[in-house]
VEXDO-412457 format. One record per residue: residue in one letter; x, y, z of N, C-alpha, C, O, CB in turn. Coordinates in nm, 2 decimals, decimal comma. Glycine has a CB too. Example, Ala and Ser with C-alpha at 12.3 -4.5 7.8 and 13.67 -1.06 7.14 Angstrom:
<atoms>
aa; n.u; n.v; n.w; ca.u; ca.v; ca.w; c.u; c.v; c.w; o.u; o.v; o.w; cb.u; cb.v; cb.w
A; 1,32; -0,57; 0,78; 1,23; -0,45; 0,78; 1,32; -0,33; 0,78; 1,42; -0,33; 0,85; 1,13; -0,45; 0,90
S; 1,28; -0,22; 0,71; 1,37; -0,11; 0,71; 1,29; 0,00; 0,79; 1,34; 0,11; 0,80; 1,41; -0,06; 0,57
</atoms>
This chain:
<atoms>
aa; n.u; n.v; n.w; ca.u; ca.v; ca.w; c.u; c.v; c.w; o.u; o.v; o.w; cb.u; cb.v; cb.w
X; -0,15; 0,85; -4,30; -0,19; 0,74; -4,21; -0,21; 0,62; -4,29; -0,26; 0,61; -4,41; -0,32; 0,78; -4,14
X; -0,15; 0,50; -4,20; -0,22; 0,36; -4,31; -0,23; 0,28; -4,19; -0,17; 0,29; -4,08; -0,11; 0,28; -4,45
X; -0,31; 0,18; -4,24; -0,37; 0,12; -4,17; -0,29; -0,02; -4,14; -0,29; -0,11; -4,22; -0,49; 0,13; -4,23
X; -0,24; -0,01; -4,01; -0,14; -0,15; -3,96; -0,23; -0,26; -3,93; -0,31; -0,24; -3,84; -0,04; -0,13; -3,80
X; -0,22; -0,37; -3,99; -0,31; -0,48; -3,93; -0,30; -0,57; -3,79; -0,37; -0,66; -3,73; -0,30; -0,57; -4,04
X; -0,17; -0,49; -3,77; -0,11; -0,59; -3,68; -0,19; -0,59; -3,55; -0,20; -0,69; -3,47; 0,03; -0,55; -3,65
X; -0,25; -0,45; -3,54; -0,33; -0,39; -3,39; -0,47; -0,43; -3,42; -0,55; -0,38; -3,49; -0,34; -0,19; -3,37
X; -0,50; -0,57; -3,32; -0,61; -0,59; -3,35; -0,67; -0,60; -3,20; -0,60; -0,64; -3,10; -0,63; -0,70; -3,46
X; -0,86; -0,55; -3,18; -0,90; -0,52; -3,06; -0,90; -0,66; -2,96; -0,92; -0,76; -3,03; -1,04; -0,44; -3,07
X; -0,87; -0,68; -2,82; -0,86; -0,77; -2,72; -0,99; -0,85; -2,77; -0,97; -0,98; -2,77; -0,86; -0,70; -2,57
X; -1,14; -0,78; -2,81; -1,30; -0,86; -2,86; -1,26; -0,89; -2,98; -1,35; -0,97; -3,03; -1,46; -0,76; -2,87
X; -1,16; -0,86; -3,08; -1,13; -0,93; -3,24; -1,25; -0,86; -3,34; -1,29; -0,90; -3,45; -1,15; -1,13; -3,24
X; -1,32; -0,71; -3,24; -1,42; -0,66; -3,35; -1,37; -0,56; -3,43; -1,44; -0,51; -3,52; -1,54; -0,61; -3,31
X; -1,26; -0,51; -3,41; -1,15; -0,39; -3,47; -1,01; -0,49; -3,49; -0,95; -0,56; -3,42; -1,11; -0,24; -3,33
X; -1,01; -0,46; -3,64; -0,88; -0,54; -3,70; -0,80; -0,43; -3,78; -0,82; -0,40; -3,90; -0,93; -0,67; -3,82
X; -0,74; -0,40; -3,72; -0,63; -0,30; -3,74; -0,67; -0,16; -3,66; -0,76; -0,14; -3,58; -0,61; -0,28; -3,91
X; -0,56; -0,05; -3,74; -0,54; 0,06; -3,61; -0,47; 0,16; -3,78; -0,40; 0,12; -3,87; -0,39; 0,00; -3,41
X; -0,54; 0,27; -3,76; -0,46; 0,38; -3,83; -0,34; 0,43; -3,70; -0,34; 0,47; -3,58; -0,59; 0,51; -3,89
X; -0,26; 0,42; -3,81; -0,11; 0,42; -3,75; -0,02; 0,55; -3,85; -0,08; 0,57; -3,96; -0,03; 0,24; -3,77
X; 0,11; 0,65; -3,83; 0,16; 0,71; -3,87; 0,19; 0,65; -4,00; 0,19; 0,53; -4,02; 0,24; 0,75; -3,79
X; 0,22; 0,73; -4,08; 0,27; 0,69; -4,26; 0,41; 0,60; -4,22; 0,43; 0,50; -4,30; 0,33; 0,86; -4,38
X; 0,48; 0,62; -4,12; 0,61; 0,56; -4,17; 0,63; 0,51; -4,00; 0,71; 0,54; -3,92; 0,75; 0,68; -4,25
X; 0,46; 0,38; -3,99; 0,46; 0,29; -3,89; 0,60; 0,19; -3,90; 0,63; 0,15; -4,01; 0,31; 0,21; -3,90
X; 0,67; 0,16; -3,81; 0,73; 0,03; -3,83; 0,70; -0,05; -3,71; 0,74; -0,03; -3,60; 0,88; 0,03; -3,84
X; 0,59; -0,16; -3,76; 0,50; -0,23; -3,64; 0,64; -0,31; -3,54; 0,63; -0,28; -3,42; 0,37; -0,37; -3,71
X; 0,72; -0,38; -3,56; 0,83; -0,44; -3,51; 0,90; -0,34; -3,43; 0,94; -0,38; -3,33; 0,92; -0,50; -3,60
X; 0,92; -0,22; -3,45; 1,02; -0,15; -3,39; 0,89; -0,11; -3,28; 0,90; -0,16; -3,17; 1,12; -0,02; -3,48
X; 0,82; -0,04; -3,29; 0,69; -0,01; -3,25; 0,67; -0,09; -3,14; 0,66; -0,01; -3,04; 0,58; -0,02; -3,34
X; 0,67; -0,23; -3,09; 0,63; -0,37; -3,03; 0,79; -0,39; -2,94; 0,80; -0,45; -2,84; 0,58; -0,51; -3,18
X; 0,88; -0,35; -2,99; 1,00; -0,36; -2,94; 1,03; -0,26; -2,81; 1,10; -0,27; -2,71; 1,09; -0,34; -3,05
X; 0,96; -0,15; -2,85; 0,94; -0,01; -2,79; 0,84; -0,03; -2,69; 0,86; 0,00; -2,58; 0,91; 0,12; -2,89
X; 0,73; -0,07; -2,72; 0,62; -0,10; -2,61; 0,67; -0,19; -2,51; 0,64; -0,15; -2,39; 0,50; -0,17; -2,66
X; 0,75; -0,31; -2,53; 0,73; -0,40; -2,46; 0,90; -0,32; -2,35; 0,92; -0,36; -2,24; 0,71; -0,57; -2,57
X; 0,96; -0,27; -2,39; 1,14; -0,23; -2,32; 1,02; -0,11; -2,19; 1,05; -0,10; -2,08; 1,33; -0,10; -2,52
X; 0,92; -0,05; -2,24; 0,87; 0,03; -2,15; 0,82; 0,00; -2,07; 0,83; 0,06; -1,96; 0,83; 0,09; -2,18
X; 0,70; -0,14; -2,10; 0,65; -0,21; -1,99; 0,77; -0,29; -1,93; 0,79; -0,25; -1,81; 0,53; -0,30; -2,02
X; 0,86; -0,37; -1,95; 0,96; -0,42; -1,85; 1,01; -0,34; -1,78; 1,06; -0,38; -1,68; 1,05; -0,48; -1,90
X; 1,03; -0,16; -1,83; 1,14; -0,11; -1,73; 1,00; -0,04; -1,64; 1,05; 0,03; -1,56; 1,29; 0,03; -1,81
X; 0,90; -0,04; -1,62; 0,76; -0,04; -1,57; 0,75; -0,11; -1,47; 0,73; -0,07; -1,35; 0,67; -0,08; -1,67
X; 0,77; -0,25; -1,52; 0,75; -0,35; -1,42; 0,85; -0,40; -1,28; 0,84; -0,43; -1,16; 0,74; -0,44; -1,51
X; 0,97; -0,38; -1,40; 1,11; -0,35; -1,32; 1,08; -0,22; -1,17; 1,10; -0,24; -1,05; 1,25; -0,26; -1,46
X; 1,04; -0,12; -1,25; 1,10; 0,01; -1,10; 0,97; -0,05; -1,04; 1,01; -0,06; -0,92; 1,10; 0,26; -1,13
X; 0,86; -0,10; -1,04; 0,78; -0,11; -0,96; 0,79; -0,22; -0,82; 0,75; -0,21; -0,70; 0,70; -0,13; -1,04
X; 0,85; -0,35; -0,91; 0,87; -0,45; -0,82; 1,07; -0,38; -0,72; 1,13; -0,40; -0,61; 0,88; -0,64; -0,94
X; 1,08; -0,33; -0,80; 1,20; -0,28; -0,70; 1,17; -0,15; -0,61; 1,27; -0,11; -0,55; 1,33; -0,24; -0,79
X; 1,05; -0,08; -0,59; 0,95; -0,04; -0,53; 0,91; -0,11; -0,41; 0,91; -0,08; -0,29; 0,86; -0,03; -0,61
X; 0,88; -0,18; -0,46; 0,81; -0,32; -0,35; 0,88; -0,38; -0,26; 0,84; -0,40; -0,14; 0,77; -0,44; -0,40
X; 1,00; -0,42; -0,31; 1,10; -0,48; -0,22; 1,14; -0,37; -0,13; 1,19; -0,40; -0,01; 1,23; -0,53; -0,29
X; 1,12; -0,25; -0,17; 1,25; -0,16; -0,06; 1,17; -0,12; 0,05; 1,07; -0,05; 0,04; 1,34; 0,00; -0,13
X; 1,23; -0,18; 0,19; 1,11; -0,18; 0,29; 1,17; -0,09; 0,39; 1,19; -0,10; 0,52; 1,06; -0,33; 0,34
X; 1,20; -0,02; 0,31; 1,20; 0,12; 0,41; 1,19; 0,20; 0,40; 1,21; 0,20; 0,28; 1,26; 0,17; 0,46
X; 1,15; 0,32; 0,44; 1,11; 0,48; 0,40; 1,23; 0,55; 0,35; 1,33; 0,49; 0,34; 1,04; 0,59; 0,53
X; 1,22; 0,69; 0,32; 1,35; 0,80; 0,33; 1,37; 0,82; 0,45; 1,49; 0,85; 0,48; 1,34; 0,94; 0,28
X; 1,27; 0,81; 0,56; 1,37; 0,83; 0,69; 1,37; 0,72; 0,73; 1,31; 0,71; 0,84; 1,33; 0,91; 0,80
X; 1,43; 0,61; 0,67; 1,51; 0,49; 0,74; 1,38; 0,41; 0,82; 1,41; 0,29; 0,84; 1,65; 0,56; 0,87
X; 1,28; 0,43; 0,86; 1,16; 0,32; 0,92; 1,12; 0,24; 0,85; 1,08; 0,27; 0,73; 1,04; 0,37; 0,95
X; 1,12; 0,09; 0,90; 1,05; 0,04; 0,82; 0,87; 0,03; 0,81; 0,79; 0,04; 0,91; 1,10; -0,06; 0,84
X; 0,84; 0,03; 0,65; 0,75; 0,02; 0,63; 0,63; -0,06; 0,69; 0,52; -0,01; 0,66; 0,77; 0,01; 0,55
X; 0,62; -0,16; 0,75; 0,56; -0,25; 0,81; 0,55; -0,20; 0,95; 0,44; -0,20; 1,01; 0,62; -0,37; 0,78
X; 0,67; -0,15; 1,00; 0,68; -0,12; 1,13; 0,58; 0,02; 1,14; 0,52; 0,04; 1,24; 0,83; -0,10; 1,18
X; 0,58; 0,13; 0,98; 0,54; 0,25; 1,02; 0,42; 0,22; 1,02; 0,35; 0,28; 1,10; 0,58; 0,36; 0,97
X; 0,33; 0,11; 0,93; 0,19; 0,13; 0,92; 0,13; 0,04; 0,99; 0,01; 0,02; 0,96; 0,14; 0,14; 0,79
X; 0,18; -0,03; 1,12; 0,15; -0,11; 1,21; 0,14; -0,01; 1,31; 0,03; -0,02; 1,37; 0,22; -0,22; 1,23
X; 0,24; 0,11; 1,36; 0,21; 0,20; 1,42; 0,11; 0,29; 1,41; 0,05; 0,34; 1,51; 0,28; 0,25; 1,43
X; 0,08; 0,31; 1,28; -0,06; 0,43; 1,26; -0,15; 0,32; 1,21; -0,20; 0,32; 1,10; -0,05; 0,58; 1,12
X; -0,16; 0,28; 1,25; -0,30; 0,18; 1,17; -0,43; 0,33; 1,18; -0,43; 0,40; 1,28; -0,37; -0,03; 1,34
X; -0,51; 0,36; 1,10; -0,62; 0,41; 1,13; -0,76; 0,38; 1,23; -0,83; 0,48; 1,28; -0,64; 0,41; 1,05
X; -0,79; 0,28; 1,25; -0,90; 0,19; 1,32; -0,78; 0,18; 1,47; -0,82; 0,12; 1,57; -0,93; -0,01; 1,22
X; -0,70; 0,22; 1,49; -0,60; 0,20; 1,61; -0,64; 0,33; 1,66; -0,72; 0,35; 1,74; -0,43; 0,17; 1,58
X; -0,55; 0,43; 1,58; -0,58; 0,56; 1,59; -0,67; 0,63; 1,68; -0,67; 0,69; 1,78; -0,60; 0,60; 1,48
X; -0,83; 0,58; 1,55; -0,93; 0,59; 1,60; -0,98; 0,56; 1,72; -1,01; 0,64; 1,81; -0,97; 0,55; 1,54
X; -0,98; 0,42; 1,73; -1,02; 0,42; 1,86; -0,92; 0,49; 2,01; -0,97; 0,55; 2,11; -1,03; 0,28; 1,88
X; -0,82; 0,47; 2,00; -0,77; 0,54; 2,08; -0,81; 0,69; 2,11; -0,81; 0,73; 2,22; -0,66; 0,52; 2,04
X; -0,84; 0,78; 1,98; -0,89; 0,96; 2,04; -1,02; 0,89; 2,12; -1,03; 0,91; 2,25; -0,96; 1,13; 1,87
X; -1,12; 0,80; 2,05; -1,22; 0,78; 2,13; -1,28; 0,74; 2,26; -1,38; 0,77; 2,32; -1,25; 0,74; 2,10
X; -1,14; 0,64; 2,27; -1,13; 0,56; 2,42; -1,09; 0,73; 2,52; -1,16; 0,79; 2,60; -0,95; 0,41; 2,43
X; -0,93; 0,76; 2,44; -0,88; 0,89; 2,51; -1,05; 0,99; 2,57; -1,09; 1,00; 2,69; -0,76; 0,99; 2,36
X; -1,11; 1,06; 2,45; -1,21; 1,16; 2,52; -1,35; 1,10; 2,61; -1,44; 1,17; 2,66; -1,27; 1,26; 2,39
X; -1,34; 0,95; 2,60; -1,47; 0,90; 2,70; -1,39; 0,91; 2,81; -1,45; 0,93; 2,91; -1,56; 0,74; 2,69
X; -1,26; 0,89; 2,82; -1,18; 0,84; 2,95; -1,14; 0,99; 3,09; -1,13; 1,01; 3,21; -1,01; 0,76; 2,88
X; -1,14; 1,08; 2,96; -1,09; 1,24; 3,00; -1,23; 1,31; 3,05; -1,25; 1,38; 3,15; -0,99; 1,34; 2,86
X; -1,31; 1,28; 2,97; -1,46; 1,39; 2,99; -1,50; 1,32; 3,14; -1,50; 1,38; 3,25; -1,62; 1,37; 2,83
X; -1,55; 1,14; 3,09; -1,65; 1,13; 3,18; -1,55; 1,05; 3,29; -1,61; 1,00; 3,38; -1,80; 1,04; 3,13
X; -1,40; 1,03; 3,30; -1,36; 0,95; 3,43; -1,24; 1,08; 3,47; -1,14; 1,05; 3,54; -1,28; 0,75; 3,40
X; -1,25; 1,19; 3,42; -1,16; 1,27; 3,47; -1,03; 1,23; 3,45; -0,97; 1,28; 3,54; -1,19; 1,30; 3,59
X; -0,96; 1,15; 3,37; -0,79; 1,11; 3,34; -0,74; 1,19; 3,28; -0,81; 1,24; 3,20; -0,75; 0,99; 3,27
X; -0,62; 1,23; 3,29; -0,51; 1,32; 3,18; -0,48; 1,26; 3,07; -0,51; 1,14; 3,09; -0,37; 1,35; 3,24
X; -0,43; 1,27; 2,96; -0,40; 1,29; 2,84; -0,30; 1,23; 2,85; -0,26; 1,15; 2,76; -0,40; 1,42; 2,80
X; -0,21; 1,25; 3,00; -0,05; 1,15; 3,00; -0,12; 1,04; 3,02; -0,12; 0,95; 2,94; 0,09; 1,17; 3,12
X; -0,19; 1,04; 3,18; -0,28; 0,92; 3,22; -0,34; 0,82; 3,11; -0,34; 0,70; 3,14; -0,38; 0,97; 3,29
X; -0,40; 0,87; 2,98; -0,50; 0,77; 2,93; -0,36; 0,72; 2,80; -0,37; 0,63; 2,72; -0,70; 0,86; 2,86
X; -0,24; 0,80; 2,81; -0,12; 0,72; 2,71; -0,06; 0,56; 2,78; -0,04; 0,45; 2,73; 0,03; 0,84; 2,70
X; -0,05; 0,62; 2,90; -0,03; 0,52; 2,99; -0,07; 0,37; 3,00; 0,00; 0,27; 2,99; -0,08; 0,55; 3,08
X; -0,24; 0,42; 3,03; -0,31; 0,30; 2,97; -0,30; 0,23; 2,94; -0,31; 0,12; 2,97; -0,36; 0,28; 2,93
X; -0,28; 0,32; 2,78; -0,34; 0,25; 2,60; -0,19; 0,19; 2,65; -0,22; 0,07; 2,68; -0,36; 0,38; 2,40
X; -0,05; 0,21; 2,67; 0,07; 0,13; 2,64; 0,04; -0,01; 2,76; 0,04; -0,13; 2,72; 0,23; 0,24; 2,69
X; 0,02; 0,02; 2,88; -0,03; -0,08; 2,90; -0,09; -0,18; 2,83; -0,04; -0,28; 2,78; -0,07; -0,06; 2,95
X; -0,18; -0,17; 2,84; -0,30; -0,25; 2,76; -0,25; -0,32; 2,62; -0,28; -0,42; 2,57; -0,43; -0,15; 2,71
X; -0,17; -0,24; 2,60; -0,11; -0,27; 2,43; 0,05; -0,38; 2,47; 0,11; -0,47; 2,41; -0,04; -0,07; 2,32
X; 0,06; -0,33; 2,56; 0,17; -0,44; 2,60; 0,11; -0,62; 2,70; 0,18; -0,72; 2,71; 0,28; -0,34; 2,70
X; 0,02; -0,60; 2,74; -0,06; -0,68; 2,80; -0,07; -0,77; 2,65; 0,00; -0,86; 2,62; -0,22; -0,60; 2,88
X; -0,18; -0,69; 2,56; -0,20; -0,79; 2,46; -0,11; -0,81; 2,37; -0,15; -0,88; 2,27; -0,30; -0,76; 2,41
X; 0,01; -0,78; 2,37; 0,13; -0,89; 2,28; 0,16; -0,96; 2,39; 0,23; -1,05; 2,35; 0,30; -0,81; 2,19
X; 0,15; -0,98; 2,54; 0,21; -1,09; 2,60; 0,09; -1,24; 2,63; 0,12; -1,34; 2,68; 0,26; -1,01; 2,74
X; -0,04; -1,17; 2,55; -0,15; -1,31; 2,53; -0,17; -1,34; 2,39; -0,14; -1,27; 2,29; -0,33; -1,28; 2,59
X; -0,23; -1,48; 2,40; -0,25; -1,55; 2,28; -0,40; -1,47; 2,27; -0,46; -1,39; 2,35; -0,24; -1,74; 2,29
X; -0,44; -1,55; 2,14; -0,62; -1,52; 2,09; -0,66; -1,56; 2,21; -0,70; -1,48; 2,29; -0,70; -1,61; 1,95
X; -0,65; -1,68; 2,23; -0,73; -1,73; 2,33; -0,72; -1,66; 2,55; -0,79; -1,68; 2,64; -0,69; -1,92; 2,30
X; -0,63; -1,61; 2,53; -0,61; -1,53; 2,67; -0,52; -1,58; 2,73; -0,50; -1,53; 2,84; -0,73; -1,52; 2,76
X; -0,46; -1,67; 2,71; -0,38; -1,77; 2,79; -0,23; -1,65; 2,76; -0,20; -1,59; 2,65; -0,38; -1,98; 2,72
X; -0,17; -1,65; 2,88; -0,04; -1,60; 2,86; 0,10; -1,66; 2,75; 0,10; -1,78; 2,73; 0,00; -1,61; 2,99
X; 0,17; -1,62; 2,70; 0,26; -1,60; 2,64; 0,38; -1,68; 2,72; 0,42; -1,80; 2,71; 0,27; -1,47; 2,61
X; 0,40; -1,60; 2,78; 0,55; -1,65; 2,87; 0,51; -1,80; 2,95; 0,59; -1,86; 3,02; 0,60; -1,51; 3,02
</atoms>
């Protein structure tokens, strides 16, 4: 082991790094840096690809499941079925209603069209 000076800590309180006998700091730094670019590379090409394996888009699928959507919906669904007696098709109905109602208003309530 010998001690490479080159590795010094991000706080500058560790000045150097025991390193293998037959360190070569340049090839070493050449090798780090080809792993983070191909790192960085698959990631941002990750990012761009905006579609699943089954062909959906990403935006489209997690706008459909939103959780807090989800949610409320079993909740709306079992107050609507227990205490107003509606079906299960009945309270889908609804929710599409309602969900189509509100893409045809603004924030403020005023219609769309």
């Amino acid at each position: 082991m010998i001690c490479c000076p080159h590795h010094i800590s991000k706080d500058k309180t560790v000045n150097g790094m025991y390193m293998p006998a037959d360190h070569d700091h340049e090839k070493w730094a050449a090798q780090k840096k080809k792993k983070f670019l191909a790192i960085k590379a698959d990631k941002k090409k990750r990012k761009s690809e905006s579609t699943d394996k089954d062909g959906t888009e990403r935006a489209e699928k997690k706008q459909k499941t939103s959780p807090s959507k989800l949610a409320l919906n079993k909740i709306l669904q079992k107050a609507l079925t227990t205490r107003l007696q509606v079906s299960d098709k009945e309270c889908i109905d609804i929710f599409n209603e309602a969900y189509a109602e509100a893409a045809d208003t603004d924030a403020d309530g005023t219609s769309k069209k």
